[in-house]
C-alpha positions in Angstrom: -4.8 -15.3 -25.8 -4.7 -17.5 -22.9 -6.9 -16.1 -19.9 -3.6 -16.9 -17.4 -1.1 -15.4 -19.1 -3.2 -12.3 -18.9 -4.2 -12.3 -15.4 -0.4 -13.2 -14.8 0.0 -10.3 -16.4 -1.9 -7.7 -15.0 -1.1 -8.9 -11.7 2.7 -8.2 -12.6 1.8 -4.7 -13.7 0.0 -3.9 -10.3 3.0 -5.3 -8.9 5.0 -2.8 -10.8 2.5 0.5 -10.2 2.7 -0.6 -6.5 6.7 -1.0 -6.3 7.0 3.0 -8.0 4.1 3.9 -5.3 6.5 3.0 -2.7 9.4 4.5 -4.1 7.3 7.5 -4.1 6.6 7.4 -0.9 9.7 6.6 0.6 11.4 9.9 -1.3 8.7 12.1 0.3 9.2 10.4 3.3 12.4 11.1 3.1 12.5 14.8 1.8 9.7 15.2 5.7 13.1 14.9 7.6 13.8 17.9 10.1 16.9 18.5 9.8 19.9 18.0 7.0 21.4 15.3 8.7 18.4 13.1 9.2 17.6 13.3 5.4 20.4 12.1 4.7 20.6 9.3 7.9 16.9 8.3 6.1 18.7 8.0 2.7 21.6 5.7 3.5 20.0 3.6 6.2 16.4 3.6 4.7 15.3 4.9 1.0 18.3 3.5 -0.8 18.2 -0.3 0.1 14.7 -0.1 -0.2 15.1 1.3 -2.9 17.1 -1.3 -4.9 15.3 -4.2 -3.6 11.9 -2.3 -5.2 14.0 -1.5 -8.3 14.9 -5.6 -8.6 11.4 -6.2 -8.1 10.2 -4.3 -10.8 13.1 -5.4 -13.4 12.3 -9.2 -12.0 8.8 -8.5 -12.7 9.0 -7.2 -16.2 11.5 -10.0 -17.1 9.0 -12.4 -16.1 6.3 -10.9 -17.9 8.0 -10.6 -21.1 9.0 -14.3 -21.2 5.5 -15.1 -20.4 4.6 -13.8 -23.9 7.8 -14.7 -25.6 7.3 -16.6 -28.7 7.5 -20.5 -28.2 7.5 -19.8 -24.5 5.3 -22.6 -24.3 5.4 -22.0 -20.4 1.5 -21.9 -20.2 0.8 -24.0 -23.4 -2.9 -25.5 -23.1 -3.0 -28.8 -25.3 
């Protein structure tokens, strides 16, 4: 196990846990909306771009991550 592929990561996977914290939080914040109208004003303006740029984070992330430890990756090979 190379030490840099881990740290790589577990840096991806607090990358991750944070992105779904701020999805989280934007749906709360979203749901703390007065009225009808401004929930849904703060979903199409706000919660759902957010949301898919959080979303391609995540899947960009987990790509990454599994390639890192692909087989014959060789992307971090120490010689």
């Amino acid at each position: 196990m190379n030490p840099v592929s881990v740290s790589l990561t577990l840096t991806g996977l607090l990358l991750c846990a944070g992105c779904v914290t701020a999805l989280a939080w934007l749906l709360t914040w979203r749901e703390r909306a007065a009225t009808p109208p401004l929930r849904h004003l703060r979903l199409v303006a706000v919660v759902l771009p957010t949301a898919a740029v959080l979303l391609g984070v995540v899947l960009w992330t987990l790509l990454h991550v599994m390639l890192l430890w692909a087989p014959g990756s060789g992307a971090l090979a120490v010689r």
